[in-house]
Steps between C-alpha positions, in 0.01 A plus 500: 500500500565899507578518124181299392298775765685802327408359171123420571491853643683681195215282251190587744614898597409613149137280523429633852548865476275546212233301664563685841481841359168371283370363873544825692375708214187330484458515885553840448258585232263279724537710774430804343207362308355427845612811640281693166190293543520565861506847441227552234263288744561766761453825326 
C-alpha cells in the first residue's frame, strides 16, 4: 500500500508543482490587477 502511494506521488509531484506555481501566479497577477484598477479609480 505505501509503495503504490510513494509511486503515485513521485508520477503526480512533477504535474502538481507546475500547476501550483501557474495557480498562485495567476492569483497573484489577479491581485495586483485589482489592486491597479483600484488605484486608477481613486486618483
Amino acid at each position: 500500500m505505501l509503495s503504490i502511494a510513494i509511486v503515485v506521488f513521485i508520477i503526480l509531484f512533477p504535474i502538481l508543482i507546475p500547476a501550483t506555481v501557474e495557480a498562485v501566479g495567476a492569483i497573484n497577477d489577479a491581485h495586483r490587477r485589482r489592486r491597479r484598477r483600484i488605484a486608477n479609480y481613486v486618483s
